[in-house]
N, C-alpha and C positions, 0 to 999 in steps of 0.2 A: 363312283362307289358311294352308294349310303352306308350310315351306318349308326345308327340309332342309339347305340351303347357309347359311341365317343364321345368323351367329353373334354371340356377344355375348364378350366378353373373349378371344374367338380359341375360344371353346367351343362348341356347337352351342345355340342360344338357348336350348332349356328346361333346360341345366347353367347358362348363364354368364346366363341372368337372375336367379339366386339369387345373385351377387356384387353385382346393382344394392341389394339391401337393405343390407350394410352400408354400402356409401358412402354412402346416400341417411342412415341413421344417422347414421352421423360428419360430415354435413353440419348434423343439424339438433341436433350433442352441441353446434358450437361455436353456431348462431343460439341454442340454449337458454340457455346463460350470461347472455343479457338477465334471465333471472330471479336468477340470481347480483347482484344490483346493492347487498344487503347490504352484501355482500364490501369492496365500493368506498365504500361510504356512509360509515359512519364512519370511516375515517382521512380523508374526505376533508371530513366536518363540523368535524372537529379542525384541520385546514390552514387551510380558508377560514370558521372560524370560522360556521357555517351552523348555522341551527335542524331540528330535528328533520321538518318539515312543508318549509323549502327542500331537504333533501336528498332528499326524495322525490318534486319534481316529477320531476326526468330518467328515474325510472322508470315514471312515472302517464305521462308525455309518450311513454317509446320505446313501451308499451303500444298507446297512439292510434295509432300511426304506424302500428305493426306491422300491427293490423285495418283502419286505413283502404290501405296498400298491395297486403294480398293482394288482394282482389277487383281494385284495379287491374292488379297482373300476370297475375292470372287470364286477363284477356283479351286481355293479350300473350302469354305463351308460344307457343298457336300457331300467332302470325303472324312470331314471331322465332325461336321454337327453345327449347326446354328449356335449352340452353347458353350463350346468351347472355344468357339469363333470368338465369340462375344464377350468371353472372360479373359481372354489372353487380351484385346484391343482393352478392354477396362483396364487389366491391372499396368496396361505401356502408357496408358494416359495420364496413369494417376500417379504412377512414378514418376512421368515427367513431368509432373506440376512440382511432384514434391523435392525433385532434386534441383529443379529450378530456384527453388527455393530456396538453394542453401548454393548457390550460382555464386562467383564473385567477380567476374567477367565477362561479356559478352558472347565469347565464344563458348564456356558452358551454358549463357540460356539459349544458346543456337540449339547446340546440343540437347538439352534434356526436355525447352519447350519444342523448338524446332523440330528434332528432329525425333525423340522419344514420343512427346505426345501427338506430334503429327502422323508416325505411324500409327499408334494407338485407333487414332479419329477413322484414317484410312480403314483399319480391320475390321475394325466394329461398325463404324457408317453403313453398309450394307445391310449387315443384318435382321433388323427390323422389317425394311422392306422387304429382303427374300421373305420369311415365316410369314410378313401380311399378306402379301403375295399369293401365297399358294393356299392361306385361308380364305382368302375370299375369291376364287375364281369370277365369280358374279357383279363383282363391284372392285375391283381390282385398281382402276385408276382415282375411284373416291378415297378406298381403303388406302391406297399409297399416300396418296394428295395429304390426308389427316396425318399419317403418321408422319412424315417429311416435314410436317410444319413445325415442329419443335425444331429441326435446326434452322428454321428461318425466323420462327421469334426468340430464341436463346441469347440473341443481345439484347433485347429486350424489356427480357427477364431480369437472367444470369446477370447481364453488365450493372444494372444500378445493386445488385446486392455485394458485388465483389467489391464497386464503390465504396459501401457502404461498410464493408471488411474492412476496406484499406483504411479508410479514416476511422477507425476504431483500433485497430492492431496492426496497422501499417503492410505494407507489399507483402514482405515474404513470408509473416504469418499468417495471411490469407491465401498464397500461393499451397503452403501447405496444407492449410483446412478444405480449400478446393479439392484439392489432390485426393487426400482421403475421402472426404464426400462422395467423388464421384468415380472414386473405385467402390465402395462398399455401395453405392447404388447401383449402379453396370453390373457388378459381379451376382446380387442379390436378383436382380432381373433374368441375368444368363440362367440362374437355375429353372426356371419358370418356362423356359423357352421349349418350343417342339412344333416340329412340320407335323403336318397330318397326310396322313397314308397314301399313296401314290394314288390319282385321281379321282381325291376324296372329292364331294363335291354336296351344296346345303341340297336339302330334300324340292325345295320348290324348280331347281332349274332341271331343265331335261339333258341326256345324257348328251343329245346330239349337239349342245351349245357348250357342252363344258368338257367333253375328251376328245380331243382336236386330233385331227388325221397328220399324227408327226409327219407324216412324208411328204405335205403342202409346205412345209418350211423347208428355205434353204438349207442346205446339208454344208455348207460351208458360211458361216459370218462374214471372212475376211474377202471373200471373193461373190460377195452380195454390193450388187448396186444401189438397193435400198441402205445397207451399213454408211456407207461412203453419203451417202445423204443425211441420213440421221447422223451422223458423226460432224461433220461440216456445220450442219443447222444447228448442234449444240454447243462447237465452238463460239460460230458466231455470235447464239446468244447469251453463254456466258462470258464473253468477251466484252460486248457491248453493256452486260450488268455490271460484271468487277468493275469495268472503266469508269461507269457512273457515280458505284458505290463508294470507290476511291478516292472523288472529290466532291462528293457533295457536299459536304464543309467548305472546305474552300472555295468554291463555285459560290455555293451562297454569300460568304464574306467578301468576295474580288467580284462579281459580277453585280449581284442585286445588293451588296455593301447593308447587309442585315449583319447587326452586332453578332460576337462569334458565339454567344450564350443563344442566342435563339436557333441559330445555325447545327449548333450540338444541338438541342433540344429534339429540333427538326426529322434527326435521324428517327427518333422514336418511332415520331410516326411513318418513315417511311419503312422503317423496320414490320411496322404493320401490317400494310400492305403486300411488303415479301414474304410473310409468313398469310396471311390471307390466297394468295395468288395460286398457293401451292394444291391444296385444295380444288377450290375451283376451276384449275385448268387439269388437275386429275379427273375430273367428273366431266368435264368436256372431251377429251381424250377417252374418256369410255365412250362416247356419241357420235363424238364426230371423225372424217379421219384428220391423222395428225397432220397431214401438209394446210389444211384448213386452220387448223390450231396454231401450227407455225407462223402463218402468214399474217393470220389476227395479230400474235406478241411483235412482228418484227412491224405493223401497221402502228404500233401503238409507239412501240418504240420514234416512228420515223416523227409522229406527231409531237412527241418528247423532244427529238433533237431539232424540228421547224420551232417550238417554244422556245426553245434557250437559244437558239441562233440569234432569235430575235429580241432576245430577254434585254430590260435596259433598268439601269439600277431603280428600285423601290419598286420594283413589280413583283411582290412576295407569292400573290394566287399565284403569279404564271413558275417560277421555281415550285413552287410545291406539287405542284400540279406535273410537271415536268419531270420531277425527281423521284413521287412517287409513282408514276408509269414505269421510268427505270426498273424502280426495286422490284412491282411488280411481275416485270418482265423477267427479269432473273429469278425470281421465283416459280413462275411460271415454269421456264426451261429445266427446272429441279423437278418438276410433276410430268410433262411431257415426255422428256429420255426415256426416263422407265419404264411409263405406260407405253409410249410406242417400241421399244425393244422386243416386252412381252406380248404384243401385237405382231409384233414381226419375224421374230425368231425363236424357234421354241422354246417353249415356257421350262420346258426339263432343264432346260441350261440357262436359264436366266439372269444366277450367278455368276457364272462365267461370262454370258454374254454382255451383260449391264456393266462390270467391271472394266471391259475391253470399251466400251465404249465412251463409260466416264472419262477415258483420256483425253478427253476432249474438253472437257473440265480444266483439267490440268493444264492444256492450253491456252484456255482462255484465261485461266486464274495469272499464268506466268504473264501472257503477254498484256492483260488487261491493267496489273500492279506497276508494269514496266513504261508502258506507251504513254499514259496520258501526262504523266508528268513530264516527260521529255518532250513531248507539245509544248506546253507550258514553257520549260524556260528555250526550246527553241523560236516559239512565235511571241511568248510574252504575256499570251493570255490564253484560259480555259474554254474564250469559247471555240475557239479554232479544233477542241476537240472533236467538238459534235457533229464539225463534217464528214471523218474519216466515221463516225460511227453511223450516222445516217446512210452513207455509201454501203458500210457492211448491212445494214437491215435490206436494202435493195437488191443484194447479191443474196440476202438469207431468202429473200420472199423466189427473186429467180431458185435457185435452189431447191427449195421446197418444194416449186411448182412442179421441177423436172425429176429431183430423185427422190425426195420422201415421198414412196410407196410399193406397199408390199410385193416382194416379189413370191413367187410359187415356185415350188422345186419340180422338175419336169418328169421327175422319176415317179 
């Protein structure tokens, strides 16, 4: 469908749908600060007096929430709207910063960060990318790639300004400026928000590349061999990123023995890289097929984990170098899911389907938060991590080879 009179921002849709990318960013700059939760931790173990392992439920908790919400809004959006989607996940977020804020326990910041604003991230996280989605038929995994990156630079960002709260107005009146902020931005964005017309599609691509013969797609997700592929390869590689992510501090301090200031610093820039990654393995995911794509992040990864096997203290290039392959690779698997979903199961259900599929997400988030510490104090040291995670990039790459790819529906 052309259609010449649509517009988007008051612009003729193929101008003014390049303005839906950065809003759908700066939506997902502020749900990304759940990863910032550092930030809040330690002034807030010093307040209520909390151990090391209490301060870290409310973030292992908003994680859960987050994976188990998407797939459930997945299958709302489009029986309510992108906009409504998007306003209820803003105003549960921003509630739960702001009740957090008035926490006197642990068990309410479980609760209002945990578990309030981890729903919140959950409803709203999709969003963005559904509505880019279906604006850009043509550029679909660039279009994702850009929009996704805001939650892979949102600590960043986000974390040195909330810093920057805290030591001016201390934790919980920044917990509530947060709060506010990024409901009145989420909710200001929702109004803006709009799918374009069933298979709208820009003027220059022809009809035969852009309304795709539904009845080539599997007619069931759950009982597709390609699912069970993609689902697996995205375990695996958000598993093996959390697990990285989780200690790259400490790795850098216990292994290559760099002061812990340079070690925090460090994240920065591997922060960079994870939001760079996203991107660029969107725009490769539009080119090439996905199991080629997969097999590259889990190559990179494996080169990652022969680095740090062999890492010996003062070897600063070989950790950075190592740590940012990591972040990248997790970033990476944030651009990949999507685009290969929408490659493989109808684009009409994308919602739903992307959702069922981020559970995998959710399992890597759990077990990747969970595993590598208990390496640690079972063997003693962090490098003994990176052999179980090397192992899983080799089971990702077999994997890849045999089930990521598309199946056709016979009817």
């Amino acid at each position: 469908m052309h259609d010449s009179e649509l517009t988007v921002f008051t612009r003729p849709a193929e101008q003014g749908r390049w303005l839906l990318i950065p809003i759908g960013t700066s939506v997902l700059l502020c749900l990304g600060t759940v990863y910032s939760w550092s930030i809040f931790r330690t002034p807030l173990e010093t307040e209520l007096n909390l151990s090391a392992t209490e301060s870290l439920f409310p973030y292992t908790v908003a994680l859960v929430f987050y994976a188990a919400f998407m797939p459930i809004s997945g299958f709302y959006i489009p029986c309510i709207g992108p906009r409504i989607t998007m306003a209820i996940g803003g105003l549960i977020v921003g509630l739960g910063y702001i009740l957090a804020s008035f926490a006197t326990n642990i068990g309410m910041i479980i609760l209002t960060y945990g578990v309030m604003a981890g729903t919140g991230v959950g409803i709203a996280y999709g969003v963005p990318m559904v509505v880019v989605a279906r604006w850009f038929p043509d550029k679909k995994g660039l279009a994702v790639g850009l929009t996704i990156i805001g939650f892979g630079l949102s600590p960043l960002i986000t974390a040195p300004v909330a810093n920057h709260l805290i030591g001016v107005y201390s934790v919980r009146p920044t917990l509530r400026m947060l709060g506010l902020i990024f409901m009145m931005i989420i909710l200001g964005i929702a109004t803006v928000l709009k799918l374009p017309p069933r298979n709208w599609q820009p003027r220059q691509m022809s009809v035969a590349t852009t309304v795709p013969d539904l009845r080539s797609y599997p007619k069931h997700l759950l009982k597709s061999q390609s699912f069970y592929g993609l689902w697996s390869c995205y375990a695996i590689g958000t598993l093996i990123g959390l697990s990285a992510i989780g200690i790259s501090g400490p790795v850098g301090e216990e292994i290559i023995k760099i002061d812990p200031g340079m070690a925090a610093g460090s994240v920065s820039l591997f922060a960079l890289f994870n939001g760079v990654s996203r991107p660029l393995f969107g725009w490769l995911s539009d080119r090439f097929k996905p199991c080629y794509v997969a097999i590259t992040s889990y190559v990179l990864v494996l080169i990652a984990c022969v680095l740090m096997i062999h890492a010996q203290p003062g070897q600063v290039v070989t950790y950075l170098i190592a740590f940012c392959l990591f972040w990248f690779c997790l970033g990476g698997w944030l651009a990949i899911a999507p685009i290969t979903t929408l490659r493989f199961f109808n684009p009409e259900q994308y919602a739903q389907n992307y959702g069922i599929v981020f559970t995998a997400y959710g399992v890597g988030a759990l077990a990747g938060t969970l595993v590598t510490g208990r390496i640690r104090d079972w063997l003693g040291s962090y490098t003994y991590a990176f052999y179980p995670m090397a192992l899983l990039a080799i089971v990702g790459i077999v994997v890849a080879s045999t089930l990521l790819k598309r199946e056709r529906s016979l009817v």
